[in-house]
C-alpha positions as CSV (number, residue, x, y, z in Angstrom):
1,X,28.2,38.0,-60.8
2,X,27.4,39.4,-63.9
3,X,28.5,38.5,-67.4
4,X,31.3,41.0,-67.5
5,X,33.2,40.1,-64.3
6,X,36.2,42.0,-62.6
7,X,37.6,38.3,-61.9
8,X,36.8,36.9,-65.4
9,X,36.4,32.5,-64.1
10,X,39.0,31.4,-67.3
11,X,42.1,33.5,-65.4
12,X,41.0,31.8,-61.9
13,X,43.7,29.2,-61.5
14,X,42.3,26.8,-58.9
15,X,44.7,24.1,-57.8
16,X,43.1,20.8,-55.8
17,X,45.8,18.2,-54.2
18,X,45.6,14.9,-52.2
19,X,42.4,13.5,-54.3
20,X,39.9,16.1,-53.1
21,X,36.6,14.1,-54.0
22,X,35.5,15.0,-57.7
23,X,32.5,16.7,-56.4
24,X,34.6,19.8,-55.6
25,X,35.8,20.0,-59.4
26,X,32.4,19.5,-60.8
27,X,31.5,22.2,-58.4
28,X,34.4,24.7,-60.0
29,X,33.8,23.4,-63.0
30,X,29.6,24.3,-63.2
31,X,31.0,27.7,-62.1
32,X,32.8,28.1,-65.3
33,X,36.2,27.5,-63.6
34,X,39.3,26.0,-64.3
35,X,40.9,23.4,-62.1
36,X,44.3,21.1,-62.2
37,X,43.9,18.5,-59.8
38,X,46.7,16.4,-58.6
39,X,46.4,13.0,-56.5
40,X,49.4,13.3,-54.1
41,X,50.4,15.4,-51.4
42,X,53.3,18.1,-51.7
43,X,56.1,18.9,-49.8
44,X,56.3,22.7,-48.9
45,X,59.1,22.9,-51.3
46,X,56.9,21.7,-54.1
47,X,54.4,23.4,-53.4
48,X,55.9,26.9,-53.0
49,X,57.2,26.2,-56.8
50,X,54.1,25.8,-58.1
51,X,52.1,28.2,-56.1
52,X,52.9,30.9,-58.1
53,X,49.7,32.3,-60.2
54,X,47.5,30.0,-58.1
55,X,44.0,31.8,-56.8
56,X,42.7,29.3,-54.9
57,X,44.5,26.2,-53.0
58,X,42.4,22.8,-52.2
59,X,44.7,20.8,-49.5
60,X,43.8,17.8,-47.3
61,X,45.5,16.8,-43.9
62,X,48.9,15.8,-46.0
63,X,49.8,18.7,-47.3
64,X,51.8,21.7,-44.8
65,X,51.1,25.6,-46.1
66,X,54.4,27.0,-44.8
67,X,55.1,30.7,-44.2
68,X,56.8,29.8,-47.6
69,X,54.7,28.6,-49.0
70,X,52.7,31.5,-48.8
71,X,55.3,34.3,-49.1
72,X,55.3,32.9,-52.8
73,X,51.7,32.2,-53.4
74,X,51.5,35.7,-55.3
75,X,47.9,35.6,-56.1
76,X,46.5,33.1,-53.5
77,X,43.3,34.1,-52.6
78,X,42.2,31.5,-50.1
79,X,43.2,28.1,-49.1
80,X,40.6,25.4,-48.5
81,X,41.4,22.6,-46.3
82,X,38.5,19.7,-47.4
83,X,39.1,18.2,-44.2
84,X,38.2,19.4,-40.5
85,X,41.8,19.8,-39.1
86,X,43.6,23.4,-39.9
87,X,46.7,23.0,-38.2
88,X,48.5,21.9,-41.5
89,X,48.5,25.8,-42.8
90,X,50.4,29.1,-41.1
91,X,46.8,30.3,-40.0
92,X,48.4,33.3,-38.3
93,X,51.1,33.8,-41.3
94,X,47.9,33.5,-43.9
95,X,45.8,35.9,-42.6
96,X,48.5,38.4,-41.8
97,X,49.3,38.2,-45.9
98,X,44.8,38.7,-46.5
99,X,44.3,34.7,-47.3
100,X,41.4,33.5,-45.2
101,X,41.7,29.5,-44.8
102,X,38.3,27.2,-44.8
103,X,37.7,23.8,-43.6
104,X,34.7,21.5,-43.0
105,X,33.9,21.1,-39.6
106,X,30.5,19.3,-40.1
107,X,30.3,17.1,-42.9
108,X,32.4,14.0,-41.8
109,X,31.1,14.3,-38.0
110,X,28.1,11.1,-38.5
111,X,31.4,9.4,-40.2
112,X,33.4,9.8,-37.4
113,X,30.9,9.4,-34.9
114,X,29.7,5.7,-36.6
115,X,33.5,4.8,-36.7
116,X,33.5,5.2,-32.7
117,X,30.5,3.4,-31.9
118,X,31.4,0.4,-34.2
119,X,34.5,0.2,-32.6
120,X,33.3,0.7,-28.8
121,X,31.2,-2.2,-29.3
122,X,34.0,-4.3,-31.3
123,X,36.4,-3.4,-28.1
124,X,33.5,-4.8,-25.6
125,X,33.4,-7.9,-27.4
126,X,37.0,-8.3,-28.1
127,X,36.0,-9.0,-31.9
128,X,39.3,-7.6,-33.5
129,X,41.2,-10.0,-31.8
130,X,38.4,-12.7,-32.1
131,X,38.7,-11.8,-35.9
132,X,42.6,-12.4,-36.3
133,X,42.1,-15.5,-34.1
134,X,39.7,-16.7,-36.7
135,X,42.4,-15.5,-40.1
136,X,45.0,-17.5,-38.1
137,X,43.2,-20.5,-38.5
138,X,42.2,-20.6,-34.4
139,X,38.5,-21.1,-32.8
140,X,38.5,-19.2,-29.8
141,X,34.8,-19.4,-28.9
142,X,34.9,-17.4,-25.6
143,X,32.9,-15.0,-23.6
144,X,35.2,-14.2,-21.0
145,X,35.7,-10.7,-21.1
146,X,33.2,-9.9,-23.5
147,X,30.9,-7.2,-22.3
148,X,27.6,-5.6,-23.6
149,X,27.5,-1.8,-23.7
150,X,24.1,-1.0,-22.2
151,X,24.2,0.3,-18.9
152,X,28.6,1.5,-19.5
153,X,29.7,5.0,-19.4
154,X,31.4,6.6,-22.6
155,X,33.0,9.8,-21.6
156,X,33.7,12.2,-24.4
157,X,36.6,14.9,-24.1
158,X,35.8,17.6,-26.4
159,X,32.3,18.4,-27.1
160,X,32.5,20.4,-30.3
161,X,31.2,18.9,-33.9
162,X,31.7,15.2,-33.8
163,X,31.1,14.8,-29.3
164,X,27.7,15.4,-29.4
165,X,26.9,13.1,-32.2
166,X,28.9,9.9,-30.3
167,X,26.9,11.1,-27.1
168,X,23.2,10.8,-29.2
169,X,24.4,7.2,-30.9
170,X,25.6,5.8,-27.4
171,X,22.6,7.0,-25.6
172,X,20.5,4.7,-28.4
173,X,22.4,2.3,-27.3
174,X,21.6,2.4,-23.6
175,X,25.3,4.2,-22.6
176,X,25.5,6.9,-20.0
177,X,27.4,10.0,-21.3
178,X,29.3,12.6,-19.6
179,X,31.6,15.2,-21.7
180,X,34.6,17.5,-20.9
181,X,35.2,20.2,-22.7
182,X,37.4,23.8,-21.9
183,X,34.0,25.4,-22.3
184,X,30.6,25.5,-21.4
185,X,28.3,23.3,-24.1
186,X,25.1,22.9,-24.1
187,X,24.3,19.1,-24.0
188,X,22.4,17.0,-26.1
189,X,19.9,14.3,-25.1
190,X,20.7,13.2,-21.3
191,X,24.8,14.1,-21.5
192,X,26.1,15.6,-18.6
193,X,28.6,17.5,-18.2
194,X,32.1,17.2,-15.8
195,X,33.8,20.1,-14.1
196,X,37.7,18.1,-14.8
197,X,38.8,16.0,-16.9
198,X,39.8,13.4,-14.0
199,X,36.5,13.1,-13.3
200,X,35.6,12.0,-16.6
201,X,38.7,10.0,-16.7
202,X,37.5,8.0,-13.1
203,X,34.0,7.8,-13.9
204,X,34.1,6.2,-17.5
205,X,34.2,2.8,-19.4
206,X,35.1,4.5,-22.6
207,X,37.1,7.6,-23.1
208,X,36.6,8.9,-26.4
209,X,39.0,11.9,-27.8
210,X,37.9,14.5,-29.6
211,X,40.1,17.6,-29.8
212,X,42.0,19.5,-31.7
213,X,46.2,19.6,-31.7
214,X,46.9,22.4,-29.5
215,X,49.9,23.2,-27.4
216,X,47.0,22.4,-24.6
217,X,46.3,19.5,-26.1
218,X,49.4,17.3,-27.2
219,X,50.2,14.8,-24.7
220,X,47.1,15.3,-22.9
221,X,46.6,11.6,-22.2
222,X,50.5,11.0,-20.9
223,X,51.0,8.4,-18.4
224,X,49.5,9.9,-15.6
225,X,46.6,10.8,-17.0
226,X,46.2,7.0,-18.6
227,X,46.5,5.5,-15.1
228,X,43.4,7.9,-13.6
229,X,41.1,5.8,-16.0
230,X,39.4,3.4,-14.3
231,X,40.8,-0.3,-14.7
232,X,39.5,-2.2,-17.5
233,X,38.7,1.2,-19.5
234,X,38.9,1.3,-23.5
235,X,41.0,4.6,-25.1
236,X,39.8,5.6,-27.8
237,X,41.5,8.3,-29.8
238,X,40.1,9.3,-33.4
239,X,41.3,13.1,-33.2
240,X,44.8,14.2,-33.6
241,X,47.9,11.8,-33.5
242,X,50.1,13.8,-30.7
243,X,47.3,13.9,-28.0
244,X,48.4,10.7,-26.9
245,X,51.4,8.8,-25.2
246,X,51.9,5.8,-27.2
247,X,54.5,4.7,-24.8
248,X,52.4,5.0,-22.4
249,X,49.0,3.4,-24.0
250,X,51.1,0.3,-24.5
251,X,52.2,0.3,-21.0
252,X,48.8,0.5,-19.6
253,X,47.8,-2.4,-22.1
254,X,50.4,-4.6,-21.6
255,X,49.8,-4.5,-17.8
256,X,46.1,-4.8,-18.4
257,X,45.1,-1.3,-16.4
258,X,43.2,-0.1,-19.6
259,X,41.3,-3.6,-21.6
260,X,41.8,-2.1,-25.0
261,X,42.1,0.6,-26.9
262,X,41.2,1.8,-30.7
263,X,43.5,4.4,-32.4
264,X,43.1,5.8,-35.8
265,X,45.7,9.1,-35.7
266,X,49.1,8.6,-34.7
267,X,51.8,11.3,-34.2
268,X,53.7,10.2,-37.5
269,X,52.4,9.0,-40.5
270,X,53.4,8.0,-43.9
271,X,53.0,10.3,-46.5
272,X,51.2,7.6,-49.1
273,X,48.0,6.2,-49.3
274,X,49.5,3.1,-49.2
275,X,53.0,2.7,-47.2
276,X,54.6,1.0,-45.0
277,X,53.3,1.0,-41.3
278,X,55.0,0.7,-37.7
279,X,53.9,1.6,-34.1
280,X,54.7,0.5,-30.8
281,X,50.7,-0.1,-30.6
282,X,51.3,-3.2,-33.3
283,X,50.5,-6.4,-31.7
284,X,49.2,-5.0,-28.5
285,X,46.0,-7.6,-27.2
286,X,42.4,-5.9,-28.0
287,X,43.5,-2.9,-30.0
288,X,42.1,-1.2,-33.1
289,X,44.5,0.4,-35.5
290,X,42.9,2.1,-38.6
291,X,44.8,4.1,-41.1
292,X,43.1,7.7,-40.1
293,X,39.9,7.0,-41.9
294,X,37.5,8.4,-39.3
295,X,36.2,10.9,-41.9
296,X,36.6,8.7,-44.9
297,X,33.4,7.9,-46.1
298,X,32.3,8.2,-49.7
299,X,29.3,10.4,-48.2
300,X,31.6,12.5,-46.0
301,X,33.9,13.0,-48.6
302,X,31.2,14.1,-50.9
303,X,30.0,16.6,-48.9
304,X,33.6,17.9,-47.9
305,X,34.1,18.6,-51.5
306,X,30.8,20.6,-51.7
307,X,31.5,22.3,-48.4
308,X,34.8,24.0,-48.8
309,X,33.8,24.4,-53.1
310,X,31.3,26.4,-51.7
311,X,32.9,28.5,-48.8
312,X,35.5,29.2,-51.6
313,X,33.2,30.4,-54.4
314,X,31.6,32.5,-52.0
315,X,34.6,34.4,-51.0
316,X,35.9,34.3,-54.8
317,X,32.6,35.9,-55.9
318,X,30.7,38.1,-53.3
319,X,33.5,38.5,-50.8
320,X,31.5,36.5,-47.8
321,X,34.2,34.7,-45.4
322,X,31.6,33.0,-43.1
323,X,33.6,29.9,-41.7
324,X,37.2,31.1,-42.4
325,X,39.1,29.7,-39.8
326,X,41.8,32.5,-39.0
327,X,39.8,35.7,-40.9
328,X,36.8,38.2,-39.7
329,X,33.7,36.3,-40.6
330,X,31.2,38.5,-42.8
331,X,27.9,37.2,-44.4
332,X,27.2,39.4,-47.6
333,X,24.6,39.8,-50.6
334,X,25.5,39.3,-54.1
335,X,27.1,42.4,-55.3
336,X,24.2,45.1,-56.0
337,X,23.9,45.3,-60.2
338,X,24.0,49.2,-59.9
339,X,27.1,49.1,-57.9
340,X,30.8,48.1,-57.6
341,X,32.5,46.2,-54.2
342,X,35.6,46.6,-52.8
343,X,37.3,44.6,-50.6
344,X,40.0,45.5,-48.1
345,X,42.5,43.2,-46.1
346,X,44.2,45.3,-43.3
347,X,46.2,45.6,-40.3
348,X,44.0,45.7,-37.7
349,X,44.9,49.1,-36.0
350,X,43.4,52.4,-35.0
351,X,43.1,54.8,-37.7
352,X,42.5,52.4,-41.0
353,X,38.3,53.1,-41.5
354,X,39.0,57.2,-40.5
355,X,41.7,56.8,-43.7
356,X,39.6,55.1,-46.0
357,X,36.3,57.4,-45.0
358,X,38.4,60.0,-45.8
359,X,39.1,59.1,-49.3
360,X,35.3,58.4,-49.4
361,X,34.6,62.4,-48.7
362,X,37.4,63.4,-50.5
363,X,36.1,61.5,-54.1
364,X,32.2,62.4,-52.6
365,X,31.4,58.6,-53.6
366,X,28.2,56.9,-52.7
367,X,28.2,53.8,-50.2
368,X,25.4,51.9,-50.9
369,X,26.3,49.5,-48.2
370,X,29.6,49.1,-45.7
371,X,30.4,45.7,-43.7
372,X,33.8,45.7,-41.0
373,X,34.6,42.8,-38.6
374,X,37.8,42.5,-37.0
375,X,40.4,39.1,-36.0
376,X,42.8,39.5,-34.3
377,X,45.5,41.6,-36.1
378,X,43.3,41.8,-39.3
379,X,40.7,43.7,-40.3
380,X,37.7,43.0,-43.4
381,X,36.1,45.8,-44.6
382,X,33.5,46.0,-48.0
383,X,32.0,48.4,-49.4
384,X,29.3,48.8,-52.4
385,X,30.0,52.2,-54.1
386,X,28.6,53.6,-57.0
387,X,30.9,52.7,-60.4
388,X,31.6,55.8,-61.4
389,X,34.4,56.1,-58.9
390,X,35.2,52.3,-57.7
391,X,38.4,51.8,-59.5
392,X,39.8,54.6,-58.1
393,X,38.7,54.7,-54.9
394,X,40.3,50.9,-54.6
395,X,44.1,52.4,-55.7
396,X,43.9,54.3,-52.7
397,X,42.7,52.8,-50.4
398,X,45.3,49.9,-51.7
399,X,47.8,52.2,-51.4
400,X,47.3,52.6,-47.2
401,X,50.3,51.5,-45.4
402,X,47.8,49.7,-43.2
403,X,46.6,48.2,-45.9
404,X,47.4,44.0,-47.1
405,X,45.3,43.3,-50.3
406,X,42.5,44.8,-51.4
407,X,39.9,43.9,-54.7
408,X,37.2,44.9,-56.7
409,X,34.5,43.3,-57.6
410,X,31.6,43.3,-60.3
C-alpha cells in the first residue's frame, strides 16, 4: 500500500501465542507492524478477555477459538493457525462473523514425512526397545524379529499433503506403496491406489495415518478395524489423537496381532510444553511414543511462521484470501494507485450483488475491477472504484442487512 494507508500498520494490533517461531514477528515487524507475542497457550476464557482490539490472531494447535471467543474479538480480522490442523477454531462460527482462518498445510509435510520413515525403520528393527534395553544396563544383541524394510508394503490412509511425501521416501527405500484416500489422487512415483480401506488394512506391513479429525474420522482404527491388519503389522498414527482406539492398540499389542506401533498424537494432552504424561500405550513392547512433534523441526517451524505471516499480510493489505480454510478463496493485485478497494463480507443469499450494483448506478461510480467467490453461507466480493466516491459507497453497502463486515482500502 501506499504511504497514506486506510489501515495505518502502528493501529494493527497483532497478537502471536504458543511460541509461534520468531520468523513470523520479524515478518510483521519488516511490515511496519506491531506485535505482542506470548509463549503459552490460552484458555478460551483468556483469550476472549484479551481479544478485544486484536486485528489479527497467531494460534498453534493449543489454543481453541470458541464461538466466544470470537463473539468478542471486535476487530479480528483473521486468525492464523501456524500449524496444519484447523479444528481448534469455530471455522463455521468465524466465517459466519467475516474472519477467514489460515493454516499451513505444506511447510512441515518433509518434517512429518522423515519422522515416519525414521520410525518405520526403528519399528522393523525393534531399536526403541533395543535402545531402553541398552539405558537399563541390558545387552540384548538379537535379530529375531528384526526385519529390513525393502521389499514390505507401507499403506498410507489419507493422501493429501504429507501421504505422498512418505509414499516417494519409502519407495527410495525399496517399499511398495498403496494409499486410501475418500477421493481420487493422483499418485506419485509407483503408489497405487485401493478402492477400501480393508484392503489397505490386509495388504500392508505398515499402516501409516494421515487424516484429519472429522466426525468420519475419529475412531477410525477401533478394534475391528485393528484386527483386519495383517498379523505382525506396525500402526503408525502421526495425524490427529482421536483417530485411534488406544484401548484397542494395546489390545492388539499385547496379544502380539500388530508387532508394534509408533504414536505421536493422542486424544488428550497436556496443555504444557513440559507436563506430566500418561497413556495406556506406556510400557507396551516395541512402541514409539513422541510428544506430537511430527511437525517440529526448526525448518518446518520456520517456514510455518513465514507461511501464515504471509497469507495474513496478504489479506490485511490487498484483501487476497487464497488458502483461508473456511472463506471464498480470491487471488487479487495490489490495490490500483488511482483507485480505492472495498471489501465486503456477506450472507451468501440471492439478491446481495443486485443490492450493491444498485448503489453502484445510483452514485454513477467507476469499477475499475470487481472479484466475487462464494463458501458456503458467505460471500467475498471487491471492488476497485474511483476515490472520489469510495467512502461512501462502503457506508452503504455496510449498511445491507445481508451484509457482515465490510472495508476499505488504500
Amino acid at each position: 500500500m501506499s504511504a497514506a494507508t486506510s489501515y495505518p500498520r502502528e493501529k494493527i494490533k497483532i497478537l502471536l501465542l504458543e511460541g509461534i517461531h520468531p520468523a513470523a514477528e520479524a515478518r510483521f515487524s519488516g511490515a511496519g507492524y506491531t506485535v505482542e507475542m506470548v509463549r503459552d497457550a490460552l484458555s478460551p476464557e483468556e483469550l476472549a478477555k484479551r481479544i478485544s482490539g486484536v486485528h489479527l490472531l497467531g494460534i498453534r494447535s493449543k489454543t481453541c477459538v470458541t464461538a466466544e471467543v470470537l463473539e468478542a474479538a471486535k476487530s479480528l480480522l483473521a486468525v492464523g493457525c501456524f500449524c496444519i490442523g484447523t479444528d481448534q477454531v469455530d471455522l463455521e462460527h468465524a466465517a459466519l462473523k467475516g474472519v477467514p482462518v489460515f493454516n499451513a498445510p505444506f511447510s512441515n509435510t518433509r518434517s512429518v514425512a522423515e519422522l515416519v520413515m525414521a520410525e518405520i525403520i526403528m519399528l522393523a528393527r525393534k531399536a526403541g526397545d533395543r535402545s531402553m534395553s541398552m539405558h537399563a544396563g541390558e545387552w540384548k544383541k538379537s535379530a529375531a524379529g528384526s526385519y529390513e524394510v525393502r521389499s514390505k508394503t507401507v499403506g498410507i490412509v489419507g493422501y493429501g499433503h504429507i501421504g505422498p511425501q512418505v509414499g516417494l521416501l519409502a519407495e527410495a527405500l525399496g517399499m511398495r506403496v498403496l494409499y486410501y484416500d475418500t477421493s481420487k489422487q493422483l499418485p506419485l512415483g509407483n503408489a497405487k491406489q485401493v478402492d477400501s480401506l480393508d484392503e489397505l488394512l490386509t495388504n500392508s506391513d505398515f499402516v501409516t495415518l494421515h487424516v484429519p479429525d472429522t466426525p468420519q474420522t475419529r475412531m477410525m482404527m477401533d478394534k475391528d478395524r485393528i484386527a483386519r491388519m495383517k498379523k505382525g503389522s506396525y500402526l503408525l498414527n502421526l495425524s490427529r489423537g482421536r483417530v485411534v482406539d488406544i484401548k484397542a492398540l494395546r489390545e492388539a499389542l499385547d496379544s502380539e496381532h500388530l508387532a508394534g506401533c509408533a504414536v505421536d498424537v493422542f486424544p488428550e494432552e497436556p496443555e504444557l510444553k513440559v507436563s506430566a504424561f500418561q497413556s495406556e500405550l506406556c510400557g507396551a513392547p516395541n512402541t514409539i511414543l513422541t510428544p506430537h512433534i511430527g511437525g517440529s523441526t526448526v525448518e518446518a517451524q520456520q517456514n510455518i511462521g513465514l507461511e501464515v505471516a504471509d497469507s495474513l499480510l496478504s489479506y490485511t493489505e490487498i484483501g487476497t484470501s487464497n488458502g483461508a480454510v473456511n472463506f471464498p478463496q480470491v487471488e487479487l493485485p495490489v490495490v490500483h494507485e488511482d483507485g480505492h478497494r472495498v471489501l465486503n463480507i456477506h450472507r451468501n443469499v440471492p439478491g446481495v450483488l443486485s443490492s450493491i450494483n444498485q448503489i453502484i448506478a445510483q452514485k454513477d461510480v467507476n469499477i475499475m475491477s470487481q472479484y466475487l467467490s462464494t463458501h458456503a453461507e458467505v460471500g467475498y466480493l471487491i471492488m476497485d472504484v474511483s476515490r472520489e466516491l469510495s467512502h461512501l459507497v462502503k457506508q452503504e453497502i455496510e449498511a445491507l442487512d445481508e451484509s457482515i463486515k465490510t472495508r476499505l482500502l488504500y
